[in-house]
VEXGUMI-996947 format. One record per residue (C-alpha): x, y, z. Coordinates in steps of 0.25 Angstrom, whole numbers, padded with zeros to 4 digits. Layout:
residues N
@u:X	v:Y	w:Z;
...
This chain:
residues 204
@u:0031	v:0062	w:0088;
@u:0030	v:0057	w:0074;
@u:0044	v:0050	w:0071;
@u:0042	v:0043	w:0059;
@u:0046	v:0048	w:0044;
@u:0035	v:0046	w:0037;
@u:0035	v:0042	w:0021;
@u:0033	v:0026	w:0023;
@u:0027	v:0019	w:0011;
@u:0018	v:0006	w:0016;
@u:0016	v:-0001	w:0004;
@u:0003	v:-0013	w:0007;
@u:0002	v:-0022	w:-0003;
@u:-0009	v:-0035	w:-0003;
@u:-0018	v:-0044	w:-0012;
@u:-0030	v:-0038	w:-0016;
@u:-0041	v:-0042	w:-0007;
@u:-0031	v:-0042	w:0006;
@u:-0036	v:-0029	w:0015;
@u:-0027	v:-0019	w:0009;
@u:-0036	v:-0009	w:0007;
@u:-0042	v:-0008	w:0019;
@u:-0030	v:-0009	w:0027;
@u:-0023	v:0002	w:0019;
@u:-0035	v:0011	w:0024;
@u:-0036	v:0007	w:0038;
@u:-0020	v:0011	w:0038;
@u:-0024	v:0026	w:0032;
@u:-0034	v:0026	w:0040;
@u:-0025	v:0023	w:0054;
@u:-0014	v:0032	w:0049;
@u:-0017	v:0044	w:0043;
@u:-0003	v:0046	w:0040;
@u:-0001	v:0036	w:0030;
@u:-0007	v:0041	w:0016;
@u:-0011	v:0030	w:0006;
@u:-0003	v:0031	w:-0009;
@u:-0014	v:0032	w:-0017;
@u:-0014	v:0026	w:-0031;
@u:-0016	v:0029	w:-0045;
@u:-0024	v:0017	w:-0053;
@u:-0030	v:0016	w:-0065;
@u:-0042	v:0006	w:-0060;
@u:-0055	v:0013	w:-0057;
@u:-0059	v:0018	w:-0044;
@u:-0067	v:0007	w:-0038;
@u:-0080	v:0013	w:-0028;
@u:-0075	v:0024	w:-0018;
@u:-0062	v:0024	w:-0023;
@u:-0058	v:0039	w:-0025;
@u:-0048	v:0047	w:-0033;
@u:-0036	v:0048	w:-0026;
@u:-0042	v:0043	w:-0013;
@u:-0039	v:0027	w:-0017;
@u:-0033	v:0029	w:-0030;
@u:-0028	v:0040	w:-0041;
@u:-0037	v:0033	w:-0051;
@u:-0033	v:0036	w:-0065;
@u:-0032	v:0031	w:-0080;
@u:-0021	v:0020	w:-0086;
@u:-0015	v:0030	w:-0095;
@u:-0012	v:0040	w:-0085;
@u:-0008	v:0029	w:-0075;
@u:0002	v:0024	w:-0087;
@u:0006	v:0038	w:-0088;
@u:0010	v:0037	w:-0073;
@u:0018	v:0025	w:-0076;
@u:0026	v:0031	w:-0087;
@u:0029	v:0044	w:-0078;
@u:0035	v:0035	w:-0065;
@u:0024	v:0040	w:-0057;
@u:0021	v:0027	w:-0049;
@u:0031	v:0020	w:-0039;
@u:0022	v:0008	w:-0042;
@u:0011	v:0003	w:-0053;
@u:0004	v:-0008	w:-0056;
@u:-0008	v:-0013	w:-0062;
@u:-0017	v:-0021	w:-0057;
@u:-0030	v:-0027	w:-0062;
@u:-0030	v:-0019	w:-0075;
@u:-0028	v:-0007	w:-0067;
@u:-0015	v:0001	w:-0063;
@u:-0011	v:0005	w:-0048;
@u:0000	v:0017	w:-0047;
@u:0007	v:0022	w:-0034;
@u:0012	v:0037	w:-0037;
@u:0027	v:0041	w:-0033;
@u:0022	v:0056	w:-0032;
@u:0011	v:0052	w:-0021;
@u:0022	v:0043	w:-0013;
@u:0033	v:0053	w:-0013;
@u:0023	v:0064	w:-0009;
@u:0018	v:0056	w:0002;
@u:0031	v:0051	w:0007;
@u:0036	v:0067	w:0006;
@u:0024	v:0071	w:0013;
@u:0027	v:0061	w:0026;
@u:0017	v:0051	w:0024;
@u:0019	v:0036	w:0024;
@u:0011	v:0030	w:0012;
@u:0003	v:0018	w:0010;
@u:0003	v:0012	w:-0003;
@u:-0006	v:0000	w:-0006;
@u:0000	v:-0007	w:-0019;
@u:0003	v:-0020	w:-0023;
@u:0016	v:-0027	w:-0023;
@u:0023	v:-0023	w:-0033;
@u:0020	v:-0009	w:-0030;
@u:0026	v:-0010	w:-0017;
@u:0037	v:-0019	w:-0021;
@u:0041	v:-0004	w:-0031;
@u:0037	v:0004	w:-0018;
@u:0048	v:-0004	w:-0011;
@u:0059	v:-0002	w:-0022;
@u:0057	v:0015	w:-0023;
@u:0053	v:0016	w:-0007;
@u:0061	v:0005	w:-0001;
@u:0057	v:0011	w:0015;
@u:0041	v:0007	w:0010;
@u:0036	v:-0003	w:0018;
@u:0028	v:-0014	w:0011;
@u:0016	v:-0023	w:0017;
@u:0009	v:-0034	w:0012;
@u:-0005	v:-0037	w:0016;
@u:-0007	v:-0054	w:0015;
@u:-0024	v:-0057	w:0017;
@u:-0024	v:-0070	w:0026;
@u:-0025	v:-0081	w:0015;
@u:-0027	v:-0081	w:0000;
@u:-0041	v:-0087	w:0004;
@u:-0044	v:-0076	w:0011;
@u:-0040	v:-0066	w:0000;
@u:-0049	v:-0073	w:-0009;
@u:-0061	v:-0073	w:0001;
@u:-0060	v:-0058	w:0002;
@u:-0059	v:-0056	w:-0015;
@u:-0071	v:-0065	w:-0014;
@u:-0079	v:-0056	w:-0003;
@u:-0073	v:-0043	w:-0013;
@u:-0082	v:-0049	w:-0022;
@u:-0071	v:-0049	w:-0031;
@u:-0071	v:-0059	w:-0046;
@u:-0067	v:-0073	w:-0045;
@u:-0057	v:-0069	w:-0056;
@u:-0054	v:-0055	w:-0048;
@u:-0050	v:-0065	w:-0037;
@u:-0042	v:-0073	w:-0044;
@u:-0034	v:-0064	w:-0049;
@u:-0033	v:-0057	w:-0034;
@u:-0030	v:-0069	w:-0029;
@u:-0017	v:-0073	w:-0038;
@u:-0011	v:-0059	w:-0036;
@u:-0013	v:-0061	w:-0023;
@u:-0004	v:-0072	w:-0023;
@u:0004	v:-0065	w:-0031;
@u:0007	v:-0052	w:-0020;
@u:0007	v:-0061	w:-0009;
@u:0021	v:-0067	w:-0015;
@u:0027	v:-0054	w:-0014;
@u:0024	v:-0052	w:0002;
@u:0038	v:-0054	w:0007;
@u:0042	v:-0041	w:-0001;
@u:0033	v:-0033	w:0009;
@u:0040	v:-0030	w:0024;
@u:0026	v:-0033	w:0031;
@u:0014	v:-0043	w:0028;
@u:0000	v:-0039	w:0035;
@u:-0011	v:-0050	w:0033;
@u:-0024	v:-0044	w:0033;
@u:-0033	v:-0055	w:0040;
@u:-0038	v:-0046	w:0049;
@u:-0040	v:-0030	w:0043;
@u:-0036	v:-0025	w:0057;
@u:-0025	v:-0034	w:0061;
@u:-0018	v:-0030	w:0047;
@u:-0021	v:-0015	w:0049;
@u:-0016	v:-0017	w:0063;
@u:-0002	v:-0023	w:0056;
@u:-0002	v:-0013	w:0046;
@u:-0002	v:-0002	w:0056;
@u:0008	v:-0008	w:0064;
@u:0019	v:-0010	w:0052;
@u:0015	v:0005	w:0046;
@u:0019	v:0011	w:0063;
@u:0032	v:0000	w:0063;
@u:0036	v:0008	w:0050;
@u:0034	v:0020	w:0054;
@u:0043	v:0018	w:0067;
@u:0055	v:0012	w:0062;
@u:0067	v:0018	w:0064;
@u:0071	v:0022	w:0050;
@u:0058	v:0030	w:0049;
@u:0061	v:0039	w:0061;
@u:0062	v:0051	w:0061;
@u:0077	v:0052	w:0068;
@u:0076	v:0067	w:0069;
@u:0065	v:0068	w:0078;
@u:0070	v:0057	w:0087;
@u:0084	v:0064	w:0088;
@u:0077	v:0076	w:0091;
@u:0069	v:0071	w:0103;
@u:0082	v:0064	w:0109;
@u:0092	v:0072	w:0104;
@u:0101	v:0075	w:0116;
């Protein structure tokens, strides 16, 4: 039996270059009942990146437009290009039953903290700043590109003690295997049980 009320917002946040895109995938892919918070960005779509499949991909002045309207619980921009998560999709998720995972930097999820304070925030650490760099490198990636990756990334890895949990990724199945196992500890605390149904099982 199914206890658990759902509507938990996971919020994974690392450096560019850390394994969070692949991670975030193999979690949707493991439980199908966590649905991905897609968002809208104005930066064009890179190869096998769909419309409304990895992003709402669309103009600066309508994104603007957004802004001035309240429809983000979070925005930034980021390289040139601006990254939005929608209140609407988040409420209709969280109505709906599903818990959401939203991959946003930090202070996106430092706001998803302030207006959803029972979100539950991770932070993905790479093994070593060398490391980092070596996989920026092997991305191919401009020396100046990686310079600049490189200094925000000092720069977000400051702010890990705001997260509840740390994942290093130094091993892709290992940090999975971690991610799961924080996602199932949420989902069984006791705050998130459905008393009702307990009650009704054991009610004498």
């Amino acid at each position: 039996m199914d206890l658990y009320k759902k509507g938990i917002i996971f919020v994974i946040s690392a450096p560019s270059g850390t394994g969070k895109t692949t991670l975030c995938e193999k979690l949707l892919k493991l439980l199908p009942d966590l649905k991905l918070s897609i968002s809208h960005t104005t930066r064009k779509p890179r190869n096998g990146e769909r419309n409304g499949i990895n992003y709402y991909f669309i103009d600066k002045e309508t994104f603007k437009k957004m802004i001035d309207t309240d429809e983000f619980v979070e925005w930034a921009e980021v390289y040139g290009n601006f990254y939005g998560t929608s209140k609407k999709a988040i409420n209709s998720l969280i109505s709906n039953g599903y818990d959401i995972l939203l991959d946003i930097d930090t202070k996106g999820a430092k706001n998803i903290k302030k207006l959803y304070p029972d979100s539950v925030l991770i932070f993905i650490l790479p093994p070593s700043l060398d490391e980092l760099e070596r996989r920026l490198i092997n991305r191919n990636e401009d020396n100046n590109v990686i310079k600049l990756r490189l200094s925000k990334a000092s720069q977000e890895i400051s702010q890990y003690k705001f997260y509840d949990y740390v994942v290093i990724n130094d091993n892709i199945e290992q940090a999975s295997s971690n991610l799961l196992c924080i996602i199932h500890a949420e989902r069984l605390k006791t705050k998130r049980i459905d008393n009702s149904k307990i009650d009704e099982i054991f009610k004498k």
